[in-house]
C-alpha angles and dihedrals in degrees: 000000000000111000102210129028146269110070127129108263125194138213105231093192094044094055096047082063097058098048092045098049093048084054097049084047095051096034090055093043087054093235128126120254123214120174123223094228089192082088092063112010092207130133083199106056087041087061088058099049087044095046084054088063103275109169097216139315137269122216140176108226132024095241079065086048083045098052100034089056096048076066103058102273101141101181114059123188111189087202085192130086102262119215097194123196115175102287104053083042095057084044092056091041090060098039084058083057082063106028139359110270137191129162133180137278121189103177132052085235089054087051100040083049092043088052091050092057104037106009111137085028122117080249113121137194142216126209114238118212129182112241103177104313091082089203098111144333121071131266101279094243087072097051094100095057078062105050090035091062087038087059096047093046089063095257123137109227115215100192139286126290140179142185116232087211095153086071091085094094125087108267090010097093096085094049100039088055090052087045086052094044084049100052102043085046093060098035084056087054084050102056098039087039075062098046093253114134111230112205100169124044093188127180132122138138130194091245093048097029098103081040100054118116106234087193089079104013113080089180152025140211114185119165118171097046089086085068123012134195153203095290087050088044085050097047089045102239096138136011111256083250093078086052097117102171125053129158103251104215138156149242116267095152163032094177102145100024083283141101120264120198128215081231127088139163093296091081105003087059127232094256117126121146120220092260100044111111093219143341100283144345130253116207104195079064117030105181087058131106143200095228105169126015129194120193087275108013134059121200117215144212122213095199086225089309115130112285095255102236121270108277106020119123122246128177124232120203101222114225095239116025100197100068090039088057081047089061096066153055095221152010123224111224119215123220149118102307088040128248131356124176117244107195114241085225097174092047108140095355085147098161 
């Protein structure tokens, strides 16, 4: 086990839960589920989404899609716009001889680029549209001008996606599942309306998943639900009790009249969006709150609770649990017999 905090620790059986639970959803609801692993980075934690019946896995580069099929993952989804040259092109061409792959395109040029390099190959696409986030992907009604040059490009096109990214603010979560419901259902009469077959209808967030309609909706890429965080645990996605993975840190000071941790930003991460009330959570204390970070010490808040002694261990909830999994080379698992190392493989796999 590690000797000094702080290091990330998870709840196996935690975890287990909420993969469990996400299959059981999908499973019931008769869509296809297929994890982000960017969330996690873990082969081995894939294995385990895929044992309870994943249909794949969606990534964000080609060097994740790499890894995870190293490990046995045999279905890869590059859920980014890919602008390929040559190299990345010869690098997907020899992923599809390990796994099937597909990855977005959101722009005919992308598509019309994409052809040129692996038309004619066993590579697919699917078509990205925006649905409210306004980061990527196109309006749905212009779907078909993608899939169409893709077509003719000599690329088979799976289907459409998008990410309801826009759900990640409180009382967002219920719209922002009917504007992505809306959109994938027009982009789909786009596209038919073209000729081109469309065989997966894909969106889904942690915050929207229990939301998605799965009229509409064939299948589904959560990340961030195998693990949570403080975000999740603020919109209220989840109880803190579904929370499987905290930074364990420890004491250093009282300095203030407040507790200082021995964790920063170099491995609780920067992120905190404009309506979080601090940079992480701490169960054990649920009225405190980060409320400064440095790059390796966190100041905290009581909220009125007892200081814990100097030197005692306590465990913070990030904000956002996929850049704080970014920061490391492994996770300690928690369980029984006490703690074992999963590698973070995929760690810093940015291209």
């Amino acid at each position: 086990m590690p000797a000094v905090t702080p290091f990330l620790c998870v709840d196996l059986d935690r975890l287990r839960r909420n993969v469990r639970v996400a299959a059981e959803f999908a499973a019931a609801r008769q869509v296809a589920l297929r994890p982000h692993v960017k969330t996690h980075k873990s082969p081995e934690i894939a294995r385990l989404q895929l044992a309870h019946g994943a249909s794949g896995v969606t990534v964000a580069t080609i060097g994740e899609a790499e890894l995870f099929a190293r490990h046995g993952c045999e279905d890869v989804f590059i859920a980014s716009p890919l602008w390929l040259d040559e190299r990345a092109a010869a690098r997907v061409r020899e992923l599809a001889e390990k796994a099937t792959v597909a990855f977005a395109v959101d722009s005919a040029a992308g598509a019309a680029n994409a052809g040129r390099l692996l038309g004619r190959t066993p590579v697919e696409v699917l078509v990205e549209v925006d649905s409210g986030q306004h980061r990527t992907g196109v309006r749905p009604e212009e779907a078909s001008e993608v899939a169409t040059t893709a077509v003719r490009a000599g690329l088979e096109v799976r289907g459409v996606f998008t990410f309801p990214g826009h759900s990640y603010a409180p009382g967002a979560v219920e719209q922002a599942a009917r504007d992505e419901a809306a959109a994938l259902a027009a982009a789909r009469a786009s596209l038919e309306a073209a000729g081109v077959e469309v065989r997966v209808v894909s969106g889904g967030s942690t915050p929207t998943f229990q939301h998605t309609d799965t009229s509409v909706v064939t299948e589904l890429r959560p990340g961030v639900y195998v693990f949570n965080d403080a975000q999740q645990w603020e919109l209220g996605t989840v109880p803190p009790d579904r929370v499987a993975l905290c930074c364990r840190t420890t004491v250093v000071s009282h300095s203030g009249g407040r507790a200082v941790l021995d964790a920063g930003s170099k491995l609780l991460g920067a992120d905190r969006a404009p309506w979080a009330t601090g940079h992480g959570r701490l169960p054990a204390y649920p009225d405190a709150r980060v409320v400064l970070v440095a790059e390796n010490r966190a100041v905290v808040d009581l909220g009125g609770a007892p200081l814990p002694r100097l030197g005692s261990q306590v465990d913070v909830v990030p904000n956002h649990v996929c850049t704080s999994v970014n920061l490391v080379d492994d996770l300690w698992v928690e369980e029984a017999g006490g703690l074992r190392p999963w590698p973070v493989a995929a760690r810093g796999l940015n291209c």
